[in-house]
N, C-alpha and C positions, 0 to 999 in steps of 0.2 A: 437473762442470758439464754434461756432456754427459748422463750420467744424469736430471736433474733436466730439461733440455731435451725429452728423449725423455718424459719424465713428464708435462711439462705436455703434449706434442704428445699425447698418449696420453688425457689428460684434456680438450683440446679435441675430440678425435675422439668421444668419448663421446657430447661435448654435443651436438653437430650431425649426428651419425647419424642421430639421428631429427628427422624433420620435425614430427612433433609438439611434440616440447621447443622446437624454436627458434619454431614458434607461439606458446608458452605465454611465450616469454622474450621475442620483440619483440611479437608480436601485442598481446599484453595490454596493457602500459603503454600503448599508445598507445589503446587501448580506454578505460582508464581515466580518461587524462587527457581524451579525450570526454565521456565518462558526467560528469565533475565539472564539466567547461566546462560543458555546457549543460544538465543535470539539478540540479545544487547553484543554486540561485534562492529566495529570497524576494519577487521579485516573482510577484503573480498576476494573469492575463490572461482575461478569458470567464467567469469563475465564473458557473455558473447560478443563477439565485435567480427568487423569483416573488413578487408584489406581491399586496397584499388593498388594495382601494381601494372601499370599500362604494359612495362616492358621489362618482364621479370627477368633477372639475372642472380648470378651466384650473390650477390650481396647482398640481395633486398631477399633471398631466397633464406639464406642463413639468418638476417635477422627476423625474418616472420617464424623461422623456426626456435629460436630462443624466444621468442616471445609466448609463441603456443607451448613451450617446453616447462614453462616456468610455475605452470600450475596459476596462474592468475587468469588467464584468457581459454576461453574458446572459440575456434574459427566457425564463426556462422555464417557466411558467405564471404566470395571472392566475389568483388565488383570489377565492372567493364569499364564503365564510364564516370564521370563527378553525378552524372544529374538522379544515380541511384540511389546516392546516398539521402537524400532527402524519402522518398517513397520506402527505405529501407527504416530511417528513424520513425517515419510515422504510421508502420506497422508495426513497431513495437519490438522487431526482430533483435535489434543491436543496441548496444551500450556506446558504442565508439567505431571509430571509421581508421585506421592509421594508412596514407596514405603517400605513395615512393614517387618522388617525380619520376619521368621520364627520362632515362642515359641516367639511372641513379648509379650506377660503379665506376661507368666513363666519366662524365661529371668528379666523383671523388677521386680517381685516378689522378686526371689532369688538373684538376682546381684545388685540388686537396680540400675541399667538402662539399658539403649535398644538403637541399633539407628533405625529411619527413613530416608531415602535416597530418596532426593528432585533434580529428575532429569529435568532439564528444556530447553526449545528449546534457545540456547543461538541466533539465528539468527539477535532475538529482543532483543539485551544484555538490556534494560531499562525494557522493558515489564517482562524479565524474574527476572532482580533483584527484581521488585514491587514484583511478585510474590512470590516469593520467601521467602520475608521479610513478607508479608502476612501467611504464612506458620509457619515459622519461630516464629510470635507472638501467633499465635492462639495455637500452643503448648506448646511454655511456658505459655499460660494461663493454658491451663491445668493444666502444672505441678504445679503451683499456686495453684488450687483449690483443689487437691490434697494433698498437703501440707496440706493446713488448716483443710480439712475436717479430716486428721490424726492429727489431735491435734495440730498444729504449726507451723509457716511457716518451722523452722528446723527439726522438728523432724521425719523428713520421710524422708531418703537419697535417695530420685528419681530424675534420671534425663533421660533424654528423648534427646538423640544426634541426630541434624538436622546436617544430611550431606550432601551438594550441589552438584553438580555436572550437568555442561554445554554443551550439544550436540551442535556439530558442531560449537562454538565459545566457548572454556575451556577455552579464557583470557580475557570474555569477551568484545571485540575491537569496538568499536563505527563504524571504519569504516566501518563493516561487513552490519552494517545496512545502511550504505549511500553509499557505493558504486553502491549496485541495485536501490537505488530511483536516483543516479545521472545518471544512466544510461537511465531508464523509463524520470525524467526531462527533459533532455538534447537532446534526442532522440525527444521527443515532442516540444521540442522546435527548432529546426531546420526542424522537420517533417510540421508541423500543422501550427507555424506561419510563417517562412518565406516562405511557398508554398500559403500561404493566402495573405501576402504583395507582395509578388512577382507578382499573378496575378492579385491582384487587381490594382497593381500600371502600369498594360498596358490598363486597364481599364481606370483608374483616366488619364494616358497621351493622351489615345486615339489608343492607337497602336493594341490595339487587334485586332481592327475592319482590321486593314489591317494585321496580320499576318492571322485570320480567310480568310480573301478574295486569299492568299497563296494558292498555290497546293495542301496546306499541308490540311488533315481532319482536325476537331478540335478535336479529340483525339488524332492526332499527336502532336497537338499545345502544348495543357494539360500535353501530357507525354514527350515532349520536357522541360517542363518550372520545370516540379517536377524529371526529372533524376538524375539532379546535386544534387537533396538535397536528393535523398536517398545516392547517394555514399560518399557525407561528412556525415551521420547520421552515415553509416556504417563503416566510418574511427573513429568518435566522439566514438562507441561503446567499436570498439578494443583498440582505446587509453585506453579510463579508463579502460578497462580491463587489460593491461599491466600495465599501473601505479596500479591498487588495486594489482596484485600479486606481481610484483619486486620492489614497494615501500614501501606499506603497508602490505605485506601477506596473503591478501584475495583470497583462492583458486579460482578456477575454477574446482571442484571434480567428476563432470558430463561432459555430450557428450559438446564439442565446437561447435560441425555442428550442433548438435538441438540449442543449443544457439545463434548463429549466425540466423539459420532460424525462430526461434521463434521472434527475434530481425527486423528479414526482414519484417515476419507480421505485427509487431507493429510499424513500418515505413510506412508503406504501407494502415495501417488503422490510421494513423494520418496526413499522405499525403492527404486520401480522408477526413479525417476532415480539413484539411486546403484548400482543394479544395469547401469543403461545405463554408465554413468562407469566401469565395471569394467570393461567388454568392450573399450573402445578403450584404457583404460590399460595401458602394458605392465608398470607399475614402480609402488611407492606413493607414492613421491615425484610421479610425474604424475599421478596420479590425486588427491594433496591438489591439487595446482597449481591441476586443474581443476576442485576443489571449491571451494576458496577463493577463483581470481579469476572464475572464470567462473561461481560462484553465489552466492558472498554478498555481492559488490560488488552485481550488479544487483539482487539481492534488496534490500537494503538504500537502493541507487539507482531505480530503476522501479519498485517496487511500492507507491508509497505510502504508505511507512513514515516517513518523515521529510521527503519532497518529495510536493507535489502533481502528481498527474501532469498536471493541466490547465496549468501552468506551462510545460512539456517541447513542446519543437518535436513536430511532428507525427510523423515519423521513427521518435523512442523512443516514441512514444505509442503506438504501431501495436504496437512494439517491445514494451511494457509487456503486453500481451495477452497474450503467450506465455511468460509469466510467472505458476506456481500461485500465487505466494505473494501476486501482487497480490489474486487474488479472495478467498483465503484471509482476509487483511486485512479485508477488506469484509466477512465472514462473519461474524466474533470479531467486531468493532466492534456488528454490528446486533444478533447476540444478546447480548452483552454489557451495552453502554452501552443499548440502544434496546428492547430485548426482543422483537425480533423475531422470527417462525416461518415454516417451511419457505416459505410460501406468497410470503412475500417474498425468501427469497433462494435459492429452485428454482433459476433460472436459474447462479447464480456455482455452484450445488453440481452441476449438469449442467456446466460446466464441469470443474470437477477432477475428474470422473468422467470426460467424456471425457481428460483429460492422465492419469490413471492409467490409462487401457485401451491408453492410447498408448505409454507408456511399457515396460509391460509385453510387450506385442504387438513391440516392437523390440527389447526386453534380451533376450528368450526366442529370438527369430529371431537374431540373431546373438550370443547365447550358443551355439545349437546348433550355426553355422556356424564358431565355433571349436574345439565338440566335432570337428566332420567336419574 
């Protein structure tokens, strides 16, 4: 008994030695149970959208005001014309398009109805049905209030035709939106932890010390041990990408070579985070720890992959920026679903260029500082 006592006292001392572990062991849960309180939401709040109202009048004026009143929407542009809405979605600017014919109060005066044409980025089929269905209510309130204020709920034949219509996903497909988060996932996950377990675990054997004492630099050593996991990252890519098109039907409507290269950065800046995640782990067991809860939860929670981040308190919002895998998302989506070129998403690819100089720049400087 005493044996067994001494054992577990032996096996507690293990654990709390390091102050890292017991970070990893209370820190986290209670990180996570954060991240799902107030990241896990299907409601959505502020969505941008922007209205085409050729020839505005009191009624299309009233209801774009209950619309932006209602705390669901925000007006991000007034459009002039139809052919803006396309150069509007593939900048990324708007969620939704709601759109008044022209004589929209003349037309319901004399015909007793009208439609509104509720165009929405289908890429996020969930985001945009919310939306959508938000739209959809807030004008049959109207037509409600309308009614009674003319005497009755029946006695006014108005009605007000909400017609949908889906850019870039018109059957709605769930996959559309999980095929780029499993690419951003997956890609991370082969990038970041096993280049993290990989080096820590010549560390944890003892063997680094003698590949370092090799011919070899220790930047040979580093890019010898992360080679293999960009060429299966880059196989993991192309897979899903053939299963999303010849399984599922998920185009690929943009450049492949910008896709494939944007995909090489985000390999390459999740390489140098798994080479960062090597330097402070001392053991592989922490170093999965730190791959697993401390990058695929948020990965999968803040990056846009399954929650909108417009939903998310301000806080993770901020939070969500320093996160490749959010922009990364945004990247797959526009050349993929949207066919979009460098010209519009420079900015998200200067992003992960700078998070991969950054990374780099830190794994290398205190790589060396555990050489010395």
């Amino acid at each position: 008994m005493k044996r067994f006592i001494g054992f577990v006292r032996k096996e507690f001392y293990h654990i709390f030695r390091d102050p890292r572990t017991l970070l990893i062991l209370f820190g986290m849960p209670v990180v996570q149970i954060l991240l799902f309180g107030f990241a896990v939401t299907n409601e959505i709040r502020e969505a941008r959208i922007a209205i085409l109202d050729p020839a505005p009048d009191a009624v299309t004026r009233e209801i774009t005001q209950k619309l932006l009143s209602s705390g669901y929407f925000l007006l991000e542009a007034r459009l002039h014309d139809a052919t803006e809405i396309e150069a509007a979605f593939r900048r990324g600017e708007i969620k939704q398009v709601v759109v008044f014919e022209a004589g929209f109060a003349r037309k319901l005066q004399r015909e007793g109805q009208a439609m509104v044409q509720v165009v929405s980025d289908g890429t996020d089929p969930n985001t945009a049905q919310t939306l959508l269905s938000y739209t959809s209510g807030i004008i049959q309130g109207y037509q409600r209030e309308q009614r009674v204020a003319a005497g009755g709920s029946g006695s006014l034949p108005l009605q007000i035709e909400v017609a949908p219509r889906m850019r870039y996903n018109p059957e709605q497909k769930g996959v559309f939106l999980f095929v780029p988060g499993l690419i951003t996932i997956i890609l991370m996950l082969v990038s970041a932890m096993m280049t993290s377990i990989s080096i820590t675990r010549e560390k944890e054997m003892g063997t680094m010390e003698v590949l370092l004492a090799s011919p070899m630099q220790p930047a040979q050593v580093i890019l010898g041990k992360v080679t293999p996991y960009v060429f299966l990252a880059l196989v993991n890519a192309v897979s899903i990408l053939l299963l999303g098109k010849y399984v599922f039907g998920v185009p690929v409507v943009g450049s492949i070579a910008l896709l494939m290269a944007e995909s090489l950065l985000f390999i390459i800046a999740s390489l140098s985070l798994g080479i960062l995640i090597s330097t402070i782990a001392k053991t592989q067991q922490v170093a999965l720890l730190i791959s697993l809860m401390g990058l695929m939860l948020p990965v999968i929670l803040l990056s846009g992959f399954l929650f909108p981040i417009e939903n998310m308190p301000l806080p993770l919002q901020l939070i969500s920026n320093i996160i490749p895998a959010r922009w990364f998302i945004i990247i797959v989506k526009a050349i993929m679903l949207k066919g979009s070129g460098l010209a519009l998403i420079w900015k998200e690819t200067l992003i992960l260029l700078g998070f991969t100089l950054f990374f780099l720049a830190v794994s290398v400087r205190k790589f060396k500082v555990r050489l010395e």
